[in-house]
Structures are given as C-alpha cells and as structure tokens.
C-alpha positions in Angstrom: 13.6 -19.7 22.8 14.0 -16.4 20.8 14.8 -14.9 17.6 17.5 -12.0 18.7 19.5 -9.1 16.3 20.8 -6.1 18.0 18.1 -4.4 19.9 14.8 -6.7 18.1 13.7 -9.4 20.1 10.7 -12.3 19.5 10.2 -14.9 21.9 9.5 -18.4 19.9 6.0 -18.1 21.5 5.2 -14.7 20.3 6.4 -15.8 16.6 4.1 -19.1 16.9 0.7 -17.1 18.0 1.8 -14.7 15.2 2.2 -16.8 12.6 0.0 -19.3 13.2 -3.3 -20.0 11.0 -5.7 -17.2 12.0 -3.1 -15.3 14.2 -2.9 -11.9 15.4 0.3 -10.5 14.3 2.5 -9.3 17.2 4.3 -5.8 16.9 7.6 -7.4 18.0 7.0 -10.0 14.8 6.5 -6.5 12.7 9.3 -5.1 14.0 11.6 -8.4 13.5 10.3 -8.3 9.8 11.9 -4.9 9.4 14.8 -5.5 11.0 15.5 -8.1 8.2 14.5 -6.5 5.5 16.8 -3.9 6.5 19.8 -6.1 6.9 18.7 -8.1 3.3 18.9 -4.9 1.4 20.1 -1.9 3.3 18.9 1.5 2.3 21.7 2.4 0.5 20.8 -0.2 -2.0 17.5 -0.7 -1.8 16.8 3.4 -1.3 13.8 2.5 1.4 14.0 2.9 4.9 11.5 0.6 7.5 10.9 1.7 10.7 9.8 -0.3 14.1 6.3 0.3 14.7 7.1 2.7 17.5 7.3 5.8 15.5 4.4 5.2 13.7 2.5 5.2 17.5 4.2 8.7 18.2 2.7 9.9 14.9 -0.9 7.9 16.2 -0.6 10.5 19.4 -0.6 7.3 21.7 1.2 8.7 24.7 -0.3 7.8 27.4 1.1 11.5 29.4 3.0 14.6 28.4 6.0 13.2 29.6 5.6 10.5 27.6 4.8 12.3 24.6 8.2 14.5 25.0 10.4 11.0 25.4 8.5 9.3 22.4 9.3 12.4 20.0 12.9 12.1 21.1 12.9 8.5 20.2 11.5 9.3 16.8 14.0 11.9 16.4 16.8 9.8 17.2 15.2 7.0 15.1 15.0 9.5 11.8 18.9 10.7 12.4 19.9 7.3 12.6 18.1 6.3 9.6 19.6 9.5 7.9 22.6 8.4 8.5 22.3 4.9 6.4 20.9 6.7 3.8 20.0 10.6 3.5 16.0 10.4 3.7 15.6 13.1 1.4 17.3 10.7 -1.3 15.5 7.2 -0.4 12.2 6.4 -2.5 9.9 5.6 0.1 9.7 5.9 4.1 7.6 3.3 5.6 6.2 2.8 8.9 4.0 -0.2 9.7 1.1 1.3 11.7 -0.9 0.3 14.4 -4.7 1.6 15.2 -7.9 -0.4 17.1 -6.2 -3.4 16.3 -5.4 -3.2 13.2 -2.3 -2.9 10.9 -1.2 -1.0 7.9 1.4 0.7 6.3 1.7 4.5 6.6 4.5 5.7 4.3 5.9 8.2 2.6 7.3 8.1 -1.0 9.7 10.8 -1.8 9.9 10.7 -5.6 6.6 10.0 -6.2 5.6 12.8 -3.9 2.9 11.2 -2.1 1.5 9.8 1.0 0.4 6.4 1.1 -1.8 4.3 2.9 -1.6 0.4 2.2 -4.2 -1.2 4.0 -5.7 -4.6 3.5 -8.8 -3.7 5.0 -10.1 -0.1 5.3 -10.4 2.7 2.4 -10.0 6.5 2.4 -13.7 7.1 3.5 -13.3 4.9 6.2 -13.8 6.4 9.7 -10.3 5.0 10.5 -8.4 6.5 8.3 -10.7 9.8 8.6 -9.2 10.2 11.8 -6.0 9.3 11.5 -4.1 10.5 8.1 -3.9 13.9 9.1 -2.6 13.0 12.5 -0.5 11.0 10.7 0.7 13.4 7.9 1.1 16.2 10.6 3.0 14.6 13.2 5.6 12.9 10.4 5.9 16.4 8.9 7.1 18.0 12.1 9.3 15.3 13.2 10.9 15.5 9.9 11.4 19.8 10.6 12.5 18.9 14.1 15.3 16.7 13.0 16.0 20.0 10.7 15.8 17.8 7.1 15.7 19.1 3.8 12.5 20.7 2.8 10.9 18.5 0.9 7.7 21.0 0.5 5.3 18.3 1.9 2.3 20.3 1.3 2.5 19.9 -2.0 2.6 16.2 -1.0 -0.6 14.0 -2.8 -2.4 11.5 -1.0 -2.5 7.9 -2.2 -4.6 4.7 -1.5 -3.3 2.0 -3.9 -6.0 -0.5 -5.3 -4.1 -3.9 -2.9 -5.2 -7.2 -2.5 -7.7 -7.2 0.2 -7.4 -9.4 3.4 -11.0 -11.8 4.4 -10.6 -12.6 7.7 -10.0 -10.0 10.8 -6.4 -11.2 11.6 -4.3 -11.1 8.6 -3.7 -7.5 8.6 0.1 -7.7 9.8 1.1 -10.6 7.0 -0.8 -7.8 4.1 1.4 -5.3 6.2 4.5 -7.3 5.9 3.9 -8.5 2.0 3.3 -4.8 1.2 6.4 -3.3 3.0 7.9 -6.2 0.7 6.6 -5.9 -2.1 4.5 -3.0 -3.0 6.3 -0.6 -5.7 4.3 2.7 -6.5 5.8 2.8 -10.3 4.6 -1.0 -10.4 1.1 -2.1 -9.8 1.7 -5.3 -10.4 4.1 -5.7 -7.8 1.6 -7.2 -5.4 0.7 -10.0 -7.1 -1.0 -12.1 -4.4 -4.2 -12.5 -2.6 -5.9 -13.9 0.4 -5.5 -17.5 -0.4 -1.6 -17.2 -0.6 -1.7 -16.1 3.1 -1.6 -19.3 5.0 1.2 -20.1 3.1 2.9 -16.4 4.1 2.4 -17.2 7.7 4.8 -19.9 7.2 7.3 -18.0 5.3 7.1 -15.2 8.1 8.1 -17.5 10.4 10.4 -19.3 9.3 12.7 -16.6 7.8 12.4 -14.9 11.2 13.8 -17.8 12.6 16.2 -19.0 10.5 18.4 -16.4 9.0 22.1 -15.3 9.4 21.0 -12.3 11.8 19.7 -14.6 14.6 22.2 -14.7 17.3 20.4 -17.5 19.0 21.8 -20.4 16.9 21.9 -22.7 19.9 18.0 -22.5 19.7 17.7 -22.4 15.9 19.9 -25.8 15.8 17.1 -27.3 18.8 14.3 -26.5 16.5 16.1 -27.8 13.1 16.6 -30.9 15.0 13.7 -31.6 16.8 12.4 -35.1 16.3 8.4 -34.7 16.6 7.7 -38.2 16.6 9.9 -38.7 19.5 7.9 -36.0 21.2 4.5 -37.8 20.6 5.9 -40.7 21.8 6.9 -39.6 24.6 3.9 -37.6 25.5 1.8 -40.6 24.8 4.0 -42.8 27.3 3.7 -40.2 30.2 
C-alpha cells in the first residue's frame, strides 16, 4: 500500500517506520511532506518554494562519481526552472531545502527578503563541526546553481547568515518531524511562529502520517478506503484463532 502524487511515492511501510514513536524519518516521507505543502498553498500564494531533498544532496557534494555529479546538477537545474516557473524565485520569500548530513536532518534555506541564509536545525548550532563543514558547501553550491540557471542577481554575498533560536529536539530521531514543523511553520519576521517543543512531537508523528495518507492528492484511494475501514479487532481475532 502506498501514498502516490505525480512523481512522490511512500510505501505504507516506509510511512509507519517514519512516523512511528522514536522513528527515523525517511527522505521519501520528507519529500511527500513537500509535495503537500506545495499542493496546500502553491508558491504563488504562499511565495515559498520546498524542494525534494535531492537538491539539497547535490549542494552536500554527495555524488558518488563525476558522472554523477554532472547528472545531479542538471537535475537541480531542471528542479530550480521548474520552480521558477510556479513562481519567479527572485520574488518568493524563502527557498527551502530539507537537508540531509550523517544522519541527520535540517532545513537549509534561503530567504530572499530577508537576505539571509538560514539554518533550522533541531539539534546542532553554528559552532558545531557539522555545520562548520557544510554551510559553505552549502551556500556555494546553491549560489552557482542559481547563476547556472542564469537567475536574477540577487547579490548573495551580501547575503547574512542566520541560525534562529528553535525548539530543540531530545532524542536522536526526531530530526525530520523538527524539519517538517519548521518548513511549516517557521517565519523569519515571526519568532513566535514555532510555538512547540519536544513533548508535542509524538503527537506530530501522528499528524505526519496521517495527512500523508489521507489527503485529496493521494491517487491510491482504493488503499486509503482499506485502511479507513480496517476493523482491528477482527484482526486480533483472527490472529489469535490461527
């Protein structure tokens, strides 16, 4: 069973080990997360854009050979065009691009009025050797993807850097659900836009997973109507008569 829109798919196993209590998060969950909050508010409204996780790994320099490298910048390229095309990037208010490094997520973006990049990260500061080695790979490679796809100069060296005082996650894997909440809610002009903590994530796993499943987007309603209808004490029953 799956959760399926256009090119995203989760398997109903990958969204169960993602969202259940101390689960890693999948990237194809993060990725299914954006897709939706894409289709709930599309840029031209909501003036942010949220990209799969794969062009923050081309910004990570994660290719695994030259070859590689040359076919994951043209998918970035085509990725930022296509974006572009719902809504000119130059004009949205923030880019983001749910990030992926040793196993743990956070949200690289870029916010265009405010000038700055951020980091959201549930876990790890600016000092941290993580970020010390990744920012400026990060910064870099978005700054000449952007020039490759010929953009409007947006003078990103002038460009600030910005780590946002965030609720803080307390156990190892609830990185992706702080990633999710902050692509959802964070708001540089509002710092109380966050307004949640560690205890509210059990109950975000939950919401994850079921507005994954059960939205207007899926195309697998057949399997949505299984799951809606399931009758677990039927189950039990029969498992306990076999």
């Amino acid at each position: 069973m799956d959760y399926q829109h256009d090119n995203c798919r989760v398997s109903l196993e990958q969204l169960g080990t993602s969202t259940k209590q101390d689960g890693w998060v999948g990237a194809w969950v993060i990725n299914a997360c954006c897709r939706k909050i894409f289709k709930d508010n599309h840029p031209r409204f909501s003036n942010k854009h949220f990209f799969f996780h794969t062009s923050a790994e081309y910004f990570l320099e994660k290719w695994p050979s030259d070859y590689m490298k040359n076919v994951w910048n043209n998918n970035v390229i085509k990725n930022f065009k296509a974006a572009d095309s719902a809504k000119k990037l130059h004009q949205s208010e923030r880019l983001n691009f749910p990030s992926l490094y040793d196993n743990h997520w956070f949200v690289f973006a870029v916010d265009m009025r405010a000038r700055k990049f951020l980091f959201l990260d549930s876990l790890y500061g600016e000092t941290s050797t993580l970020h010390q080695k990744v920012d400026n790979m990060m910064i870099t490679n978005f700054i000449n993807t952007w020039n490759k796809c010929n953009l409007k100069d947006m003078h990103f060296e002038s460009f600030g850097r910005m780590f946002p005082n965030l609720p803080k996650q307390k156990t190892r894997n609830d990185c992706g659900i702080f990633t999710i909440k902050y692509m959802q809610k964070y708001c540089t002009r509002n710092p109380h836009s966050c307004l949640f903590s560690a205890q509210d994530i059990p109950e975000s796993r939950v919401r994850v997973a079921i507005d994954t499943l059960f939205n207007d987007y899926n195309s697998e309603i057949s399997q949505m109507d299984f799951i809606s209808t399931f009758d677990i004490q039927a189950y039990k029953n029969k498992k306990r008569n076999m």
